[in-house]
Phi, psi and omega in degrees: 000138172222063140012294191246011184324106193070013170233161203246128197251152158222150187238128154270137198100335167006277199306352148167179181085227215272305160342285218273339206280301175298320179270352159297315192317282201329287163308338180266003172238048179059041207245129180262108153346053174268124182253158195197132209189149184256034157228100186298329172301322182270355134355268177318322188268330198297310188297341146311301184302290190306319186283253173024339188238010142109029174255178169259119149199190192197155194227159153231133168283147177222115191265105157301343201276281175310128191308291220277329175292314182294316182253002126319308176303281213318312203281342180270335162321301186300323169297318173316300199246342119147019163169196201187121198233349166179125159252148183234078138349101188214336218285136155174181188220146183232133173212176179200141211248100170306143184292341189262338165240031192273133184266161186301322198296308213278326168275349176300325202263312164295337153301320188293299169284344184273314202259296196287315180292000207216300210277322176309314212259276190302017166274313208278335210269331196326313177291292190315311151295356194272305180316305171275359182052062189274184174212164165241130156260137143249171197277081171287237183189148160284081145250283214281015155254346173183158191269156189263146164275142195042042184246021232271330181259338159307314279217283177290004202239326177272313177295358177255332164311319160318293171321312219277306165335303176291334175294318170327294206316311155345281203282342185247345158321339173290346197266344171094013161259108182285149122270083141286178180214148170262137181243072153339116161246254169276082189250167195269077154204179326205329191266327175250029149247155165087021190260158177312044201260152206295157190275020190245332197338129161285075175294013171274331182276351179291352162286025191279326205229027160285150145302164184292320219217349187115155155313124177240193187268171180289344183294329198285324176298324169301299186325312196281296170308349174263283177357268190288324115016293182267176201276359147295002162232048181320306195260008180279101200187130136092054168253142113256104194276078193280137222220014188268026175045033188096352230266000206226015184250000000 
């Protein structure tokens, strides 16, 4: 399939997992790539691998939490590749908290990157999809469908990404710009290994937000994100689509 054929995508997150994963999807279906991630070594290698694999793409570091960083990027996407037809959200951070000890700097900073860094990026790309009658995906979560335990700023920080979504999808569909979100669940990367959990955690409760079948890898969500993306989801705007192996069914 070549989808994305004459169209320029920007990927946040770029540098691995569900990121990394949508912007090979995205090039292997002809589509040109500016990526974008706040660790430039794994930058640097996502963006090797796709030219190494015969795509297009070019990369920039980016702290999404900051503004001035975010409409640097959408503008050097634009300059670079001459318009910009679908950004993807992937850029995000997870932590987990007793809700009773949770400190402000610490839920301040995962809104910051999940929710306000995510709203900043579709402020910056909009005129430019307006143009191409583009589309956006974003990273919600099933967190933003049912709850995590000691997951209380993740939780808000995805549910709010939803609203904020459907609200685009709302406000700009008459206009020829879609918004969906991919809702994730026990998917295999980089982020949800090795966490950090309070030292009280109640693991009887982590088979809450377990899959049917197990954890699979991020290429199954880049499918589901090329999907809603390209002009197969054409008539699709203001979804949330769960990627969660059952786990919530």
């Amino acid at each position: 399939m070549q989808r994305f054929k004459d169209k320029v995508a920007l990927v946040t997150g770029a540098g691995s997992g569900i990121g990394k994963a949508s912007a090979q999807r995205i090039a292997a279906e002809g589509g040109a790539v500016f990526c974008v991630d706040l660790q430039g070594e794994a930058l640097d290698n996502t963006v090797s691998e796709i030219v190494s694999a015969g795509g297009v793409a070019a990369g920039r570091v980016c702290d999404i939490s900051r503004v001035d960083d975010v409409e640097a990027a959408i503008a050097e996407c634009v300059e670079k590749f001459g318009s910009l037809y679908a950004l993807i959200n992937m850029a995000g951070m997870l932590r987990f908290d007793d809700t009773e000890r949770l400190q402000q700097a610490d839920w301040d900073r995962v809104i910051a990157v999940n929710l306000t860094g995510t709203m900043m990026l579709c402020r910056a790309a909009l005129p430019h999809l307006l143009n191409t009658r583009g589309s956006i995906v974003n990273a919600a979560s099933t967190a933003a469908l049912s709850g995590l335990p000691s997951g209380a700023a993740y939780s808000a920080s995805k549910g709010g990404v939803l609203a904020m979504t459907r609200s685009i999808a709302i406000e700009y569909g008459k206009r020829g710009v879609r918004a969906n979100c991919v809702c994730p669940g026990d998917i295999k990367t980089g982020m949800t290994r090795g966490i950090d959990y309070p030292d009280n955690m109640d693991f009887d409760l982590i088979p809450r937000i377990m899959s049917l079948t197990g954890p699979l890898g991020p290429e199954v969500v880049a499918g589901v994100i090329a999907m809603l993306a390209s002009e197969d989801g054409i008539h699709v705007t203001g979804e949330d689509i769960r990627v969660d192996g059952g786990t919530l069914s």
